[in-house]
N, C-alpha and C positions, 0 to 999 in steps of 0.2 A: 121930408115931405113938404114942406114950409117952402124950402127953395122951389121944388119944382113945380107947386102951387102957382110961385111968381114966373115961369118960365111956359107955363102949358097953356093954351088956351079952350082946351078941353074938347077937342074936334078932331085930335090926331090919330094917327096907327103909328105904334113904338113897337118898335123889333126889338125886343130881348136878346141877346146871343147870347148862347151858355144859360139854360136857363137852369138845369139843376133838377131839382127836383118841381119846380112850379111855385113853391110857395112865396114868394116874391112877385109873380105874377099877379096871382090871387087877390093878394096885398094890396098892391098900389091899383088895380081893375076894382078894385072894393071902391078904393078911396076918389077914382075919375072913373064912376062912371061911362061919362062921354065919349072916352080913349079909345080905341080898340087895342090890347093888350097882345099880341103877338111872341108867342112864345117858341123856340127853335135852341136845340140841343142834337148831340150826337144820337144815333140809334137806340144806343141802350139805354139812356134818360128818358127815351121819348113814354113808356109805361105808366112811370111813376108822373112826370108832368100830365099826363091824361088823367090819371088819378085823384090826380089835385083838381084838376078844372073840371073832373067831371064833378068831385062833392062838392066844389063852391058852387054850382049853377048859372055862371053869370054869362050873362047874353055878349060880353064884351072879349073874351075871351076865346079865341079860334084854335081849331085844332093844333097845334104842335108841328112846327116844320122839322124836318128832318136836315140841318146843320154843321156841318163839322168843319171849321177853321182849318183844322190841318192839314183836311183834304185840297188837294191840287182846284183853283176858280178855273171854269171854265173863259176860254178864249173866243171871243168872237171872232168870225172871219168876213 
């Protein structure tokens, strides 16, 4: 926490990938506030991350994107 205290300036949006179950989200949106916590996982995580951000209540925390590294990135043309 101490490290990223000295690296954040409290004004950002941090993408999570892989977030799991959410509660690491929660967590560090506790502790800044200021951040927007963005949270993204595969489909079937997406439930239980809702869960979590919905009992914290915190205004920094946005819904849950829908994530999956394995899947093929889109190509622009």
């Amino acid at each position: 926490l101490a490290i990223l205290r000295e690296h954040l300036g409290g004004h950002e949006r941090i993408l999570e990938i892989g977030s799991g179950t959410g509660q690491h989200a929660v967590y560090f949106a506790r502790c800044f506030p200021g951040i927007i916590w963005q949270t993204s996982d595969r489909e079937e995580n997406l439930q239980g991350i809702k869960a979590w951000l919905s009992e914290a209540g915190l205004s920094n925390t946005p819904a849950p994107l829908h994530l999956d590294v394995r899947a093929s990135w889109p190509e622009e043309t």
